[in-house]
MARMARKOL-483700 format. One record per residue: x, y, z of N, C-alpha, C, O in turn. Coordinates in steps of 0.1 Angstrom, whole numbers, plus 2048, in hexadecimal, padded with zeros to 3 digits. Layout:
N
XYZXYZXYZXYZ
...
end
This chain:
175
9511C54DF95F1C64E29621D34EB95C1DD4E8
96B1D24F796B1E05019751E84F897F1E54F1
96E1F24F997A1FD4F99872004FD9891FD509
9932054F599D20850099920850B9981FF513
99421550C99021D52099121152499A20C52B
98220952097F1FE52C98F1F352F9931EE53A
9931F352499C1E25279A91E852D9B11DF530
9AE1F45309B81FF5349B320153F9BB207545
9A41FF54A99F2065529A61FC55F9A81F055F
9AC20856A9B41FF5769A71F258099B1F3585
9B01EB57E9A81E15869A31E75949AA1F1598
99A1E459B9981EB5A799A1E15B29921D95B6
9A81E35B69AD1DC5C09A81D75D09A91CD5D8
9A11E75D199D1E65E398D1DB5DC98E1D05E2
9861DB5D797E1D15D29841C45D19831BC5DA
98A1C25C998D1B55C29991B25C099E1B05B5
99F1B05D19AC1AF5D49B01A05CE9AA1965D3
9BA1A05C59BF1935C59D018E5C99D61845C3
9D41965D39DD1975DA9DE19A5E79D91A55E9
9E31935F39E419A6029EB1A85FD9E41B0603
9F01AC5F99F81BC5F49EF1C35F29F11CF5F4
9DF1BD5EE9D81C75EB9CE1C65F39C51CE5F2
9CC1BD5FD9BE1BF6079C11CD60F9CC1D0614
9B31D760F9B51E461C9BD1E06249C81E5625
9B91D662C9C11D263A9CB1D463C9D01DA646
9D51CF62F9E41C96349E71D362F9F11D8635
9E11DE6239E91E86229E51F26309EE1F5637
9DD1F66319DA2036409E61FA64B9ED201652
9E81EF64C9EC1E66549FC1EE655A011F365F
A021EC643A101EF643A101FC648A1A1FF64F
A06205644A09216644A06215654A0C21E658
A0020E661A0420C66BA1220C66FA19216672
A161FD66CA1F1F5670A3020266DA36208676
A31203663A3720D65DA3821B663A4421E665
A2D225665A31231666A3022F679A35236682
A2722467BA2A222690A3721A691A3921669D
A3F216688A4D213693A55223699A5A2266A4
A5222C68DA51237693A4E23A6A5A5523D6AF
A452386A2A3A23E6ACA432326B4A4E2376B6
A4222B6B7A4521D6C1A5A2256C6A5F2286D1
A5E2276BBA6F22B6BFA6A2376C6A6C2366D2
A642436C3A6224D6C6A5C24B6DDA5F2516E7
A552426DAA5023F6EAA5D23A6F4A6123D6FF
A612306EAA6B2276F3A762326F2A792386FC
A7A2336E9A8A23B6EEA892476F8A90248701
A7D2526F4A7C25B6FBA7225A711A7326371A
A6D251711A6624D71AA6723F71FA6023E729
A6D23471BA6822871DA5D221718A5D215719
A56228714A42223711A41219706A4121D6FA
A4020E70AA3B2066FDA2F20E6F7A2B2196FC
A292076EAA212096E1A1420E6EEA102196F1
A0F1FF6F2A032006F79FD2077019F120A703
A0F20B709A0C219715A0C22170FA04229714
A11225701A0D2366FC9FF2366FA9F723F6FD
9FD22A6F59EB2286EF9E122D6FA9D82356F8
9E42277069DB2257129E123871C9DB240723
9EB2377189ED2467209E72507139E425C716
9E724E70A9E32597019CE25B7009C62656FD
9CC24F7039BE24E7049B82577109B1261712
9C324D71B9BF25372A9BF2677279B426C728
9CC26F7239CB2777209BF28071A9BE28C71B
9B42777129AC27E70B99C27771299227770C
99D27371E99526D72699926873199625D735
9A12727389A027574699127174F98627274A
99526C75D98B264765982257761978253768
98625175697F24274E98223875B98A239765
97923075798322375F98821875698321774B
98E21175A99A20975699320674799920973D
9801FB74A97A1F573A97720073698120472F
97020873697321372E97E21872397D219717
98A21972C99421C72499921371B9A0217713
99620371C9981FC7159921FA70E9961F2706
98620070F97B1FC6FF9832086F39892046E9
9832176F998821C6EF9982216ED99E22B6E7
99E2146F59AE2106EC9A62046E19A82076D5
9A21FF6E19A01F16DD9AA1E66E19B01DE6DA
9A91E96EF9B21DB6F39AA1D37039A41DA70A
9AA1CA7069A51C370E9A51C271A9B01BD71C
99F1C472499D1C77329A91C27389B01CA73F
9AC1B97379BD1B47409C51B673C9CE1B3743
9C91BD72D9D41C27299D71D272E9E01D8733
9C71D67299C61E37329CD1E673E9D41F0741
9C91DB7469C81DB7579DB1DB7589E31E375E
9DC1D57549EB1D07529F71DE74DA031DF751
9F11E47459F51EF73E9F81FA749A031FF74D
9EA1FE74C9E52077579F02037649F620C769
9F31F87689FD1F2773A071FA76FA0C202777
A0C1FA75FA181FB75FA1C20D75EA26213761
A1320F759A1222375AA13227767A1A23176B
A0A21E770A09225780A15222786A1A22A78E
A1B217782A2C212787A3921D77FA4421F782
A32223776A3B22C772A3723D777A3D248775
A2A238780A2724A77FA25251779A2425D77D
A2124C76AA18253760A0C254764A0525F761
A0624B76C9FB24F76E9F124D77D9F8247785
9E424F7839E325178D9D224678E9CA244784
9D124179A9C32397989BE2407A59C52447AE
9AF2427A39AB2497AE99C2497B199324F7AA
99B2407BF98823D7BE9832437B998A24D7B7
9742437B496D2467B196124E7BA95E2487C4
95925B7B99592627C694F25D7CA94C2607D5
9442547C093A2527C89392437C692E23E7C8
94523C7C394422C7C69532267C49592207BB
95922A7D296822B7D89692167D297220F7D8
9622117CA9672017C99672047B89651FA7B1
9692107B196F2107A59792187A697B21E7B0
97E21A79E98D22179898D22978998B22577E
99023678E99023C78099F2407819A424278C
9A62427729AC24776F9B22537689AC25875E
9BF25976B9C526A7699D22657669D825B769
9D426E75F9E227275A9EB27A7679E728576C
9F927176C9FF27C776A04289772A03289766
A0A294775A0F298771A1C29A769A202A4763
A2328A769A2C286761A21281755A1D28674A
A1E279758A1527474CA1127C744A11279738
A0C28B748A09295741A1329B738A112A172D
A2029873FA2B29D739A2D296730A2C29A724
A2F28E731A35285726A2A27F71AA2F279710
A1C28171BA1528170EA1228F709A0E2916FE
A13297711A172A570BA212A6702A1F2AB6F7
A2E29F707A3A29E6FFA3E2966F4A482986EC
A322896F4A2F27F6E5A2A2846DEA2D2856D2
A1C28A6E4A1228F6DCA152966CCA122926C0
A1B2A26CFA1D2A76C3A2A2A26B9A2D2A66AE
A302986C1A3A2916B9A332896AEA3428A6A2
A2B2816B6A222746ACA1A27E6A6A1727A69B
A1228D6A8A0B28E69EA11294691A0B296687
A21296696A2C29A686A2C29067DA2C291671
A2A283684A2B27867CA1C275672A1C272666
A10276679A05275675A05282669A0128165E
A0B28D66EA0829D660A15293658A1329464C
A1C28E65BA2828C64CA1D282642A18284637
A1A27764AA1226E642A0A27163AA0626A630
A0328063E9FD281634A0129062C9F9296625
A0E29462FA132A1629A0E2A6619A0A2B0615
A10296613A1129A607A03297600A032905F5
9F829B6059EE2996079E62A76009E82B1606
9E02A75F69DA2B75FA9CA2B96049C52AF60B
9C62C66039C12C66119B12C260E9A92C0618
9AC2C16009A52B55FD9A32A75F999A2A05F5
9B02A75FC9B12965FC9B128E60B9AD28260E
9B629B6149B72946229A72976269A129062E
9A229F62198F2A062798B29061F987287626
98C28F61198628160B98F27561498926B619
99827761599F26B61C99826662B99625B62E
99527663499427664197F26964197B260648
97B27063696E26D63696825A63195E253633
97625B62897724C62297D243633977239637
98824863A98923D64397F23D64E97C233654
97724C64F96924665996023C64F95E231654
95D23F64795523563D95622B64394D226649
96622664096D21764396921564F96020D651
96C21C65896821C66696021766696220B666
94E21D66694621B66794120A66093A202665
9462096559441FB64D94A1F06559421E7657
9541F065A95E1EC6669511E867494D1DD677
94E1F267A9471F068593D1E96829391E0689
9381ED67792D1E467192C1D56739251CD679
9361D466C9381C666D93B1BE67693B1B2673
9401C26849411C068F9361BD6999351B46A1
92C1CA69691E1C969991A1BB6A19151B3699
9191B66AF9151AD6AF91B1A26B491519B6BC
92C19F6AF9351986AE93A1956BD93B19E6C6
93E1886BC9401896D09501936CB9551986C1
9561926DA9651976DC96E18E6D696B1826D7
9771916D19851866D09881896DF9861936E6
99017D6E09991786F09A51826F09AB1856FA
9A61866E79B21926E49AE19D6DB9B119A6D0
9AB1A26DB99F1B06D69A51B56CB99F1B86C1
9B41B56CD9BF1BB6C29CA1B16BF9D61B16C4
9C31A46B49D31976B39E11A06B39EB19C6B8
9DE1AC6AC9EE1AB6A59F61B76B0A011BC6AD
9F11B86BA9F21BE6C79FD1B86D19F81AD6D6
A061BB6D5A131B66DCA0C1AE6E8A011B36EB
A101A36EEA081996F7A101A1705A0E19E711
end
């Protein structure tokens, strides 16, 4: 016969989810969904920028001179959405396309100096949002925390390993 302990012991959910409430996904999903409408009001009201241009101008910002697939492998979004994106930054002047110096039939891209301005000017907004999320955090829980979602990460890529493309790289990604 178990012991108290044992028959009192919490079920372990991220294992042996028997609820969508409790798969990782949908929960990292809500703490997305949730603390980026934020982030999403914060673009649009202040700049215009949907989601996907802050995405793609904030990457560009931290990888200056990429070209277009590049920058769309590490958005995780897909070459013609990319392309599309990038249209709409350069139509706004966020940003600048400019041959390439030793093969004038590619295109890298820069942040204009508006562009600079204004993810300068998100930047530390969205990262108030990312320090509240985890304020109440102590400063060993955010190192176990930080090391458990590379984990995930890594388990993630894993399983990927191999796998063709989806036709949409990111379903739950604005069309």
């Amino acid at each position: 016969m178990p012991d108290d302990t044992e028959a009192r012991a919490p079920r372990d959910t991220l294992l042996h989810p028997e609820q969508q409430a409790e798969f990782l996904l949908y929960r990292l999903y809500r703490i997305h969904i949730t603390a980026g409408r934020q982030v999403v009001q914060l673009c649009e009201s202040l700049h215009g920028l949907t989601r996907r241009e802050w995405r793609v101008l904030s990457f560009l910002a931290e990888n200056e001179g990429v070209l277009s697939s590049e920058l769309a492998e590490r958005a995780m979004l897909d070459r013609a959405r990319t392309s599309r994106t990038l249209t709409l930054l350069a139509d706004k002047k966020l940003i600048e396309r400019r041959p390439k110096p030793n093969d004038r039939r590619e295109v890298q891209m820069y942040l204009s100096e508006e562009g600079r301005r204004v993810h300068d000017d998100l930047f530390p907004r969205i990262r108030a949002i990312n320090q509240a999320l985890v304020a109440d955090l102590s400063a060993p829980e955010r190192a176990a925390l930080d090391r458990i979602v590379g984990a995930i990460q890594r388990s993630a890529d894993a399983m990927l390993a191999g796998a063709p493309p989806l036709a949409r790289d990111n379903p739950d990604d604005e069309p």
